[in-house]
N, C-alpha and C positions, 0 to 999 in steps of 0.2 A: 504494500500500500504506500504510495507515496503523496507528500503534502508537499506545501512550497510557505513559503513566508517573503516577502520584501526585502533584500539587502539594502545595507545603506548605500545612500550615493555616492558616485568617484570613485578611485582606485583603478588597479588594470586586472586585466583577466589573471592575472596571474595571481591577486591574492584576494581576489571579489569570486565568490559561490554562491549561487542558488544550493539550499540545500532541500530539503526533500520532507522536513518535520519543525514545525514551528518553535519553536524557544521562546519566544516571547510574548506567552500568556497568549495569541492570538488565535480564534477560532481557526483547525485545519481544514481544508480540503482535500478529498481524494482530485487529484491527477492523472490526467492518462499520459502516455509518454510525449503523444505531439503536443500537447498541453503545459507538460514541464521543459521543452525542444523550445518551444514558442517565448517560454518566459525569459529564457538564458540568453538566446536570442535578442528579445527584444532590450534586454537588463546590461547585455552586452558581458557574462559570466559566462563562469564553465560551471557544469551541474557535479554535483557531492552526493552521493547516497547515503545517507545519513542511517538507513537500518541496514547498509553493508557496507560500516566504513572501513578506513583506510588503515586498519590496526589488525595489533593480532588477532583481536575477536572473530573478525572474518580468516582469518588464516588454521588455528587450533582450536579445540576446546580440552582436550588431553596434554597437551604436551605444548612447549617452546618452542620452537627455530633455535638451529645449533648459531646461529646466526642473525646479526638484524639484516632482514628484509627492508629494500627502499622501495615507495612506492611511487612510481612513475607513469606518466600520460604518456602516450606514445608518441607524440613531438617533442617530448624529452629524452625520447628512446632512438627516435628516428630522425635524421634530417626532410625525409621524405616519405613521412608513414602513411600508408594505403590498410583500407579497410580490406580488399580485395585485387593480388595479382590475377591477371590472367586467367580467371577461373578460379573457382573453388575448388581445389581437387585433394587426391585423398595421400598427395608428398607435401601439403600443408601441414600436416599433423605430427607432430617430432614428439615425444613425450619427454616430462619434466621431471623434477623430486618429487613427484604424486605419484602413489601405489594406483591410477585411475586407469590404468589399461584397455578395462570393461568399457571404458567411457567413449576414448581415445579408437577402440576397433568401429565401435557404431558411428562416431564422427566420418571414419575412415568409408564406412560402407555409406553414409547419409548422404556423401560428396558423388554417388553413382545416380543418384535420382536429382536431378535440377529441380525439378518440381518440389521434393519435398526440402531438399537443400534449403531452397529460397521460402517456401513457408514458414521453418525454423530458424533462419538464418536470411533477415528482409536485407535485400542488396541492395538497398536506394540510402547507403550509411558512408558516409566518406569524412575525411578528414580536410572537405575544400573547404567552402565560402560557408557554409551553416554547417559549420565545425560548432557545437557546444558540450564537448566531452559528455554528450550521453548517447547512449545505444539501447537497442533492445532484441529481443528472443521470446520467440513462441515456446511452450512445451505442453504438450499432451499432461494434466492432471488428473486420474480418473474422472474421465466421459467431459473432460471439458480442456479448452486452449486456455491457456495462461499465459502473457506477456508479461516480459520480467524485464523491471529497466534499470540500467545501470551506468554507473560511471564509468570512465574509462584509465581510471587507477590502477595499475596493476605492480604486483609484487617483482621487485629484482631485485640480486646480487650482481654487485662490480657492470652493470646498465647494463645485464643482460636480465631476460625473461626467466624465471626460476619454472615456470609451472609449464603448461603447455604452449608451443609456437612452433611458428611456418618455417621451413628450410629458409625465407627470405627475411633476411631480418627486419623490412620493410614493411611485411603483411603480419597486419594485427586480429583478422576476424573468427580465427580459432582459437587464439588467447582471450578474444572474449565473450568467446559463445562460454568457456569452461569458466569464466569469473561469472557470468548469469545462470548456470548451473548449479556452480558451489553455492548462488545464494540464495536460489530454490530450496535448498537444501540444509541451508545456515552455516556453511564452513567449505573452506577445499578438504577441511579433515576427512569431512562426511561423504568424500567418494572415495576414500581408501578403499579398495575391494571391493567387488562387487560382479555382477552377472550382465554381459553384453546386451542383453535382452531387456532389461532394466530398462537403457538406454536408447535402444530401438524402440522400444516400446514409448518413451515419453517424447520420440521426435515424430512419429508417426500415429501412433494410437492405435496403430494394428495388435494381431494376437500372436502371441509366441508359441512357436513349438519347437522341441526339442529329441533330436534323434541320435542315440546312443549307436555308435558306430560297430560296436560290436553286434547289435541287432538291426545292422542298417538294410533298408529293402532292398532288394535287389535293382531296384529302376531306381537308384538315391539319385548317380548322376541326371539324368533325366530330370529329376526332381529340382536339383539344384540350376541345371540349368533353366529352368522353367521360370523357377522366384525370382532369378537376374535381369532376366527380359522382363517382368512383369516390373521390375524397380524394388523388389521385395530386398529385404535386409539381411543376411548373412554374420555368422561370427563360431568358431571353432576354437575348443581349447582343448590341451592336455588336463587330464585327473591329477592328482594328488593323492599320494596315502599318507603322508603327514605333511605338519607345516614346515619342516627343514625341505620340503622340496618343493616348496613357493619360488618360484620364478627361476629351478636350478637350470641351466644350460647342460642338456646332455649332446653326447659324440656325433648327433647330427646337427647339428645349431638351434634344433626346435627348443623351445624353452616350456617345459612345468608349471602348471597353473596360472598360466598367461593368456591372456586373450589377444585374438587376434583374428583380424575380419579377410572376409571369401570376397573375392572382388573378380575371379573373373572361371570361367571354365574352356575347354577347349579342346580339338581332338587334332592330331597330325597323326602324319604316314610316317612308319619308321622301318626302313628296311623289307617294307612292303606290306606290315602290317598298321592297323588301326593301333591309336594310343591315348588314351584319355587323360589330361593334365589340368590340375586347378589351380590357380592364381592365388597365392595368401599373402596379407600384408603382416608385418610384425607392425604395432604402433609408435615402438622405439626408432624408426626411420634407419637401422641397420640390426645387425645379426639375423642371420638368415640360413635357412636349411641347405646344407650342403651335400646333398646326397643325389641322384637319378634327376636330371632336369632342372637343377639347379644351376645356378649362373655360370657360365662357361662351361659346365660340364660336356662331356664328351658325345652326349646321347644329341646332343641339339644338330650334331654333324651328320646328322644321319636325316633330316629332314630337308623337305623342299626352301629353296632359298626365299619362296614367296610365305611359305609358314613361317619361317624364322623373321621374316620382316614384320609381315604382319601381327607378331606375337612383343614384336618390340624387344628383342633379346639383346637390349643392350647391357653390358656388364656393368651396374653399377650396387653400390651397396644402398641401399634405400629401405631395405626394409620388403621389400615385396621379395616374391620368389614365385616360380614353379614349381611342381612336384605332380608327379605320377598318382593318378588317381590312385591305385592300390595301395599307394606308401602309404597317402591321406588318411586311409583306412584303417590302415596297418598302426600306423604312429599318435593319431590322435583320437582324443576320446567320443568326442560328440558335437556336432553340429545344430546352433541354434538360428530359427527362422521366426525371422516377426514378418507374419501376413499381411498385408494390407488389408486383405478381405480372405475368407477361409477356402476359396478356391483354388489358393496359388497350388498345393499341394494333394488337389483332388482331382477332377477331369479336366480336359483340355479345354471346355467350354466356361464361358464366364457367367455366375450363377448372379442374380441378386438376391444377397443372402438380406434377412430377417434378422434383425438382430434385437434382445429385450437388456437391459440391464438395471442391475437393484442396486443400492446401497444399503450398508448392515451391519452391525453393532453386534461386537461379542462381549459380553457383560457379564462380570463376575458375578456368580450369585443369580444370574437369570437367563444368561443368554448364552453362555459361555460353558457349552455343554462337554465340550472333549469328545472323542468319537468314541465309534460304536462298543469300543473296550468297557465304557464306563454305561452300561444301559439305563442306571438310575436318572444320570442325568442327558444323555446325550438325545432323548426327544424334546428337549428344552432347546436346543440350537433353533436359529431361524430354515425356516422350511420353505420350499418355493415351488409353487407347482407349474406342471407347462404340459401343454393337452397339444400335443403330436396329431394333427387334422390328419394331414396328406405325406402318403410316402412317395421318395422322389422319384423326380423323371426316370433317372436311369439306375435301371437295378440289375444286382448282380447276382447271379446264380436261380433266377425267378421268384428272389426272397420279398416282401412287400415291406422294405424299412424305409426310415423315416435317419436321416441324419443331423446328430448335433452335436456342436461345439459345445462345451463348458469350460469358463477361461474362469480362474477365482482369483483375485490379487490381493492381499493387506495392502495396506493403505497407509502412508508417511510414518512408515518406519525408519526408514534411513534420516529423514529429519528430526525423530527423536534421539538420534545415537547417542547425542550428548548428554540425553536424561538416560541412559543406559537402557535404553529400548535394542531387542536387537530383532530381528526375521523369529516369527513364531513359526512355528511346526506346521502345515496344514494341509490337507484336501477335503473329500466330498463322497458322500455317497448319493446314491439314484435308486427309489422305491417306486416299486407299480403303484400308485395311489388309489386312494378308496375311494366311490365317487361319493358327494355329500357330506365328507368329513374337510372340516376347516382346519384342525390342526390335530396331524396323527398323533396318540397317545402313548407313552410306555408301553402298554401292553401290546401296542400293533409291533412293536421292535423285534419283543420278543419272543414273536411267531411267524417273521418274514424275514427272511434275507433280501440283500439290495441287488436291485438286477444290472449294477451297473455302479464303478468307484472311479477314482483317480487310480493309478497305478501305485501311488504310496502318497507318503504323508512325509514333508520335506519341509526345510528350511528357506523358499525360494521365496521372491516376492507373490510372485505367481505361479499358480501351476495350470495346466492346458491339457484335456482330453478331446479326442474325437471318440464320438459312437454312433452306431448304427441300431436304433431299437424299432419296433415294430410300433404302428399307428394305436394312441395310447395317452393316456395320461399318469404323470410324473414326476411326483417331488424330489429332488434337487436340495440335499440337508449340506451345507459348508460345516468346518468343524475345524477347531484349532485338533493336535494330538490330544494336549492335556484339557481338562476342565481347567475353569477360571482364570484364563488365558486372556486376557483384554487385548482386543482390537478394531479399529475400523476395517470393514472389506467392500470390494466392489464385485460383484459377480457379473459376467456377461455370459448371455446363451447364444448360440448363434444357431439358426435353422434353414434350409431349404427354402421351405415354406412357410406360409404365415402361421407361426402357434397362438396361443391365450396361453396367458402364463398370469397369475397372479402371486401376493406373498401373505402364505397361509395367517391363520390366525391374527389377520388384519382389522377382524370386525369389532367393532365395540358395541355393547349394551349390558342389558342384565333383565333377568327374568325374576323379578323381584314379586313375591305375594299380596296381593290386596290387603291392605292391613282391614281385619272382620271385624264387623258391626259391632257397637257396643252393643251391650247384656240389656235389653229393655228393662223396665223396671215391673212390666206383666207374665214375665219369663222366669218360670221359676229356674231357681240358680240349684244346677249338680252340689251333691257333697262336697266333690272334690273343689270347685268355684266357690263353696261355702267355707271353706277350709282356708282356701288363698286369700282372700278377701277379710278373713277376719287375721291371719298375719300381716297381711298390706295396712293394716285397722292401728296393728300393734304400733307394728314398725314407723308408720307415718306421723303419728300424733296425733291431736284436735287440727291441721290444716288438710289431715288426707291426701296430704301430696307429699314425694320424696323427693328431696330436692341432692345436689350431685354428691354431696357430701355424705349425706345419706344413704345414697346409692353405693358410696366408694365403702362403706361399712358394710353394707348389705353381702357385697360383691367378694369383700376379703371374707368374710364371716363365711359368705355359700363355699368359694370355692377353697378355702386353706384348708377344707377335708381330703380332696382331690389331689392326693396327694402325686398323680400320672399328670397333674396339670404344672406341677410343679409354682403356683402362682403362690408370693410372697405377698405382694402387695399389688393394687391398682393405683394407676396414675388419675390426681384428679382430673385431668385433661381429657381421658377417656370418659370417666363419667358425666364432664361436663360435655360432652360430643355425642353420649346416649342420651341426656334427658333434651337436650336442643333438637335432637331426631323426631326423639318420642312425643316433644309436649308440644301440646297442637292450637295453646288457647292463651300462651304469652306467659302463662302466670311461672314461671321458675320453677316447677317442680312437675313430677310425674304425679297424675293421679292415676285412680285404680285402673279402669279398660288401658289408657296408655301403660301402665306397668304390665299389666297382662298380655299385653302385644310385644315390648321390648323381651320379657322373659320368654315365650316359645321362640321369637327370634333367635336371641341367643342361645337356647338350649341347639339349635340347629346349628348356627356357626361352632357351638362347643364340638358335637359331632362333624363337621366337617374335619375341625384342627386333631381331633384325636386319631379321624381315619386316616390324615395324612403325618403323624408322627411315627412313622414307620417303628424308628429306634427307642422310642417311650421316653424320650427325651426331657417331651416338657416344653421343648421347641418345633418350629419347621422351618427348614432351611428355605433358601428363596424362593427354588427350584419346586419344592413341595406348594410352596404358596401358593402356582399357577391352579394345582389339583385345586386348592381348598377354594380358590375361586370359584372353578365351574360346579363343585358341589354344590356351591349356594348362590349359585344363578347368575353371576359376574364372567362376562366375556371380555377378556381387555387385551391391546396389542402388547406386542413387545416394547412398544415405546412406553407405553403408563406401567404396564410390570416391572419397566427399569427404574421408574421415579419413584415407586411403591417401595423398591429393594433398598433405593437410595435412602427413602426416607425413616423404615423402619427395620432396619435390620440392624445389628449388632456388630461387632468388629470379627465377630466367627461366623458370619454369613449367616444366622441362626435368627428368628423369628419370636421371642417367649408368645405367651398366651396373651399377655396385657396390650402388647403391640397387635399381636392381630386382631383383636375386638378393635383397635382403635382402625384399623386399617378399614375393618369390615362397618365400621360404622361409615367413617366419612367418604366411602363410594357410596353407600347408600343414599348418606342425604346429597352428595352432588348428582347423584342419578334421579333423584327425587325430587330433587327443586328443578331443574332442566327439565323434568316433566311435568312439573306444575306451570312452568312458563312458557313451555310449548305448547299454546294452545290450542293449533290448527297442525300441529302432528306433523312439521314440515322438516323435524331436525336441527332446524335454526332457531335461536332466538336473538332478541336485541335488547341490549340494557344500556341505563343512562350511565352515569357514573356515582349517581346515591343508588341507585338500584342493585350493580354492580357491587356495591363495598357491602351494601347490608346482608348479599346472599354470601361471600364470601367470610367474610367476617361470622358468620352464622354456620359453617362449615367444618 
């Protein structure tokens, strides 16, 4: 978010700033970038990014610089600094002291699509005449673009670039696409490490998949060549089996746990046979594979002199390489593809896919179920259903399926790294759904297997399935590994055809009892009415009404026999929140028919809380709360089950008895006053602002 405020007048650009956050007491504005361009401009300043400034803050949050860092504008760096040589291409990219590799091969691959190049990367940015040291950068944020604007400060030692830049020491626009990343992000710290895909995926917004090369299909090449025509994005690493072999250099030049992006594929004649070879870049702008079709190697002498041109075989150390489709095989581990759209890797034809996506909250204590390990709680996870119409055009083996994508991602975890958030565990499983049930229950879990998962449950930002299921309806359950695992996530489905998909247990209401007629006074009264009525007699006094204090004596005296309820005491708050339900004539206190109506109530909420105390506790966990809701006629989404957990839960996730009367009261009267005020039954109503406080306040 960026502000602006007035600098004072005079000075030269060199010590006059727009900065980007007011200081001085003065109401801010949000900014868009040609907005704060306009102002520097007109003010005759260069712009400061004030929430990514020119300190270490933006550089660590763990650690120091062995070294100070200077930070430098690039006409302090360059006599002739250009935004853009000659094209964008992908021997701009030289990598710096950043572990950012991952970052560095999708840049590499991003510079093969101009199209998308220049969506993420707007080329109408120079260092000519409306020069005012700001820039900016699109990035893909779950299902939305975000422009990120920045200054054009950047860190050096001895006036060179420390972090990422162009072979030209004159082209600055890869050094600061990675300064508008790091601050998407809150630090350069915060791209240490990480998964190629990550970053294809926030330049592009496509889906990732991933192919384990020791399980690769037989048509990969085919495949690969396919995404590179389409502009689709590319990235290949070596595994790791510990961390001493991060980034080791083994005897062929390939390097261990490095990323490094696919940029081209290609076949020659060699000796009369056919030879399939793929193009990899390293993002360090040298070290390179030295084995079969590697630079100068011996095997290039065996092709056509028009391949060899064509192929650009010139000897230089750069970072790029050939190699032999089979070594690729052979030497590296897995191949990851961000789709622009779920076709690249399916038939030759271009589908328009259907796509639905949710956002969704895993929440300790309610939402935050753990997979299917933990059955108590993992039908508590959000569930999403999607009703498979039409199976597609082209089928194989005369099978009648229906194909979908499921892509799951957490959500700004790398921007928490500083709060020591790191990638949670996760995938998904897929149930034949029931038709007519809003939100499947425990018991369906543990009588159905899922006809469809992720392949495992990983540490990835995302993880990506393709399936083929039969025309059908189908909830879609996301799941961290562990229970009570907090996170944001975005789910996307992608389908052939058009589905309906909704997210289960969305609906709100409550099927609340009529409260019954008082007792006429012609009506003779049962025993047992005779009986209540003359303790109500005791209890009350000469006003015949029990007022909440009264109530809260009543309450400790019934239930401190109960001893499976484990209640100490009652809060007065709860009894003051039953008798404001109950009493229906202003006067302060419950009288007889109203206590008569509050007591079978409660006797019902009592049995609801004891059938969901599984462990005889005395408590119910959060999770358990959902049950005791729909026992007693309360539907609520996930959204209010989370402000419910918020509000009444304990520090062990745990629920006593005294909180959930209070809980179960004050849905009652907000479901009760909303429908006293609904008068025409239309879902809405409208209140002034005394109307407003009195129904709240009375809550």
């Amino acid at each position: 978010m960026s502000y602006v405020f007035s600098s004072a007048s005079g000075g030269s650009q060199k010590n006059k700033a727009v900065k980007d956050r007011g200081t001085m007491g003065v109401k801010a504005r949000k900014l868009t970038y040609q907005e704060l361009k306009k102002q520097c401009l007109n003010e005759g300043v260069l712009y400061e990014d004030q929430e990514f400034p020119a300190d270490d803050s933006s550089l660590f949050y763990s650690e120091k610089p062995s070294v100070t860092f200077e930070w430098k504008r690039p006409k302090e760096i360059s006599s002739d600094p250009k935004f853009i040589v000659d094209g964008a291409t992908r021997t701009d990219i030289c990598q710096g002291d950043l572990g950012d590799c991952w970052f560095l091969a999708a840049v590499a691959s991003l510079t093969l699509n101009e199209k998308l190049l220049y969506h993420v990367v707007p080329p109408d940015q120079t260092f000519g005449q409306d020069y005012a040291g700001i820039f900016h950068f699109r990035f893909w944020q779950y299902s939305e673009w975000v422009d990120v604007v920045i200054d054009d400060r950047l860190p050096t030692f001895r006036n060179r670039l420390v972090f990422l830049h162009s072979a030209s020491n004159d082209e600055f626009w890869s050094a600061l696409l990675e300064k508008a990343y790091a601050k998407l992000y809150g630090s350069y710290e915060s791209l240490k490490g990480g998964s190629t895909m990550e970053a294809m995926e926030d330049f592009t917004g496509g889906m990732g998949e991933v192919f384990d090369l020791k399980e690769a299909p037989p048509n990969l090449f085919t495949l690969i060549k396919k995404v590179l025509n389409r502009g689709c994005m590319l990235g290949c690493s070596i595994d790791i089996t510990s961390a001493a072999e991060t980034e080791a250099r083994t005897q062929t030049g390939l390097i261990k746990g490095h990323a490094y992006s696919i940029t081209g594929v290609d076949q020659v004649n060699s000796r009369g046979r056919p030879v399939q070879l793929i193009r990899v870049r390293n993002p360090w702008g040298q070290v390179e594979w030295n084995g079969p079709w590697s630079d100068d190697s011996p095997e290039w002498k065996s092709v056509d002199a028009a391949d060899y041109r064509r192929l650009n075989m010139i000897s230089k150390d750069d970072g790029e390489f050939w190699m032999g489709f089979d070594d690729f095989k052979r030497y590296y581990s897995k191949v990851e593809v961000c789709n622009l759209t779920p076709d690249s890797l399916s038939s030759n034809t271009r589908n328009k896919w259907e796509v639905v996506t949710f956002q969704g909250i895993w929440t300790k204590g309610c939402t935050a179920g753990g997979c299917r390990n933990f059955l108590d709680t993992f039908w508590t996870n959000p569930q999403y259903k999607i009703k498979l119409l039409e199976e597609d055009e082209e089928q194989e083996d005369g099978k009648n399926e229906c194909t979908m994508v499921v892509a799951l991602m957490q959500k700004n975890r790398r921007k928490l790294r500083k709060e020591g958030m790191t990638l949670l565990t996760i995938g998904f499983a897929i149930y034949q759904a029931e038709s007519g049930v809003d939100h499947l229950p425990k018991e369906f879990f543990r009588f159905h297997a899922s006809q469809a998962k992720s392949k495992t449950y990983i540490n990835l930002r995302e993880i990506c399935e393709r399936f083929k299921l039969p025309p059908g309806e189908y909830v879609i359950i996301p799941t961290t590994f562990q229970p009570n695992e907090e996170a944001d996530f975005l789910i996307r489905i992608f389908t052939e055809k058009v589905a309906k998909s909704i997210e289960l247990g969305d609906k709100v209401g409550a099927d609340l009892p009529e409260p019954p007629k008082p007792t006429q006074k012609t009506t003779e009264e049962s025993a047992e009415e005779k009986q209540f009525r003359a303790v109500f007699e005791q209890i009350s006094g000469k006003d015949l009404e029990i007022s909440a204090f009264e109530l809260q004596d009543i309450l400790e005296h019934a239930f401190s026999r109960q001893k499976e309820l484990g209640v100490e005491s009652f809060h007065i708050e709860t009894c003051r929140s039953i008798v404001s339900l109950y009493n229906k004539d202003d006067s302060g206190g419950l009288g007889f028919e109203e206590f008569k109506i509050f007591w079978k109530r409660l006797g019902m909420w009592k049995s609801a809380f004891m059938r969901c105390d599984h462990d005889k506790s005395g408590t119910i966990s959060a999770h358990e709360l959902r049950s005791a809701m729909k026992y007693v006629g309360f539907h609520l989404n996930n959204q209010l089950l989370q402000l419910l957990v918020i509000r009444y839960e304990d520090t062990s996730l745990q629920i006593d008895f005294d909180n959930y009367i209070r809980c179960m009261v004050r849905l009652e009267t907000a479901f009760r006053s909303f429908k006293s005020h609904d008068t025409r039954q239309t879902g809405e109503v409208t209140f002034n602002l005394m109307q407003w406080l009195l129904l709240t306040m009375n809550i």
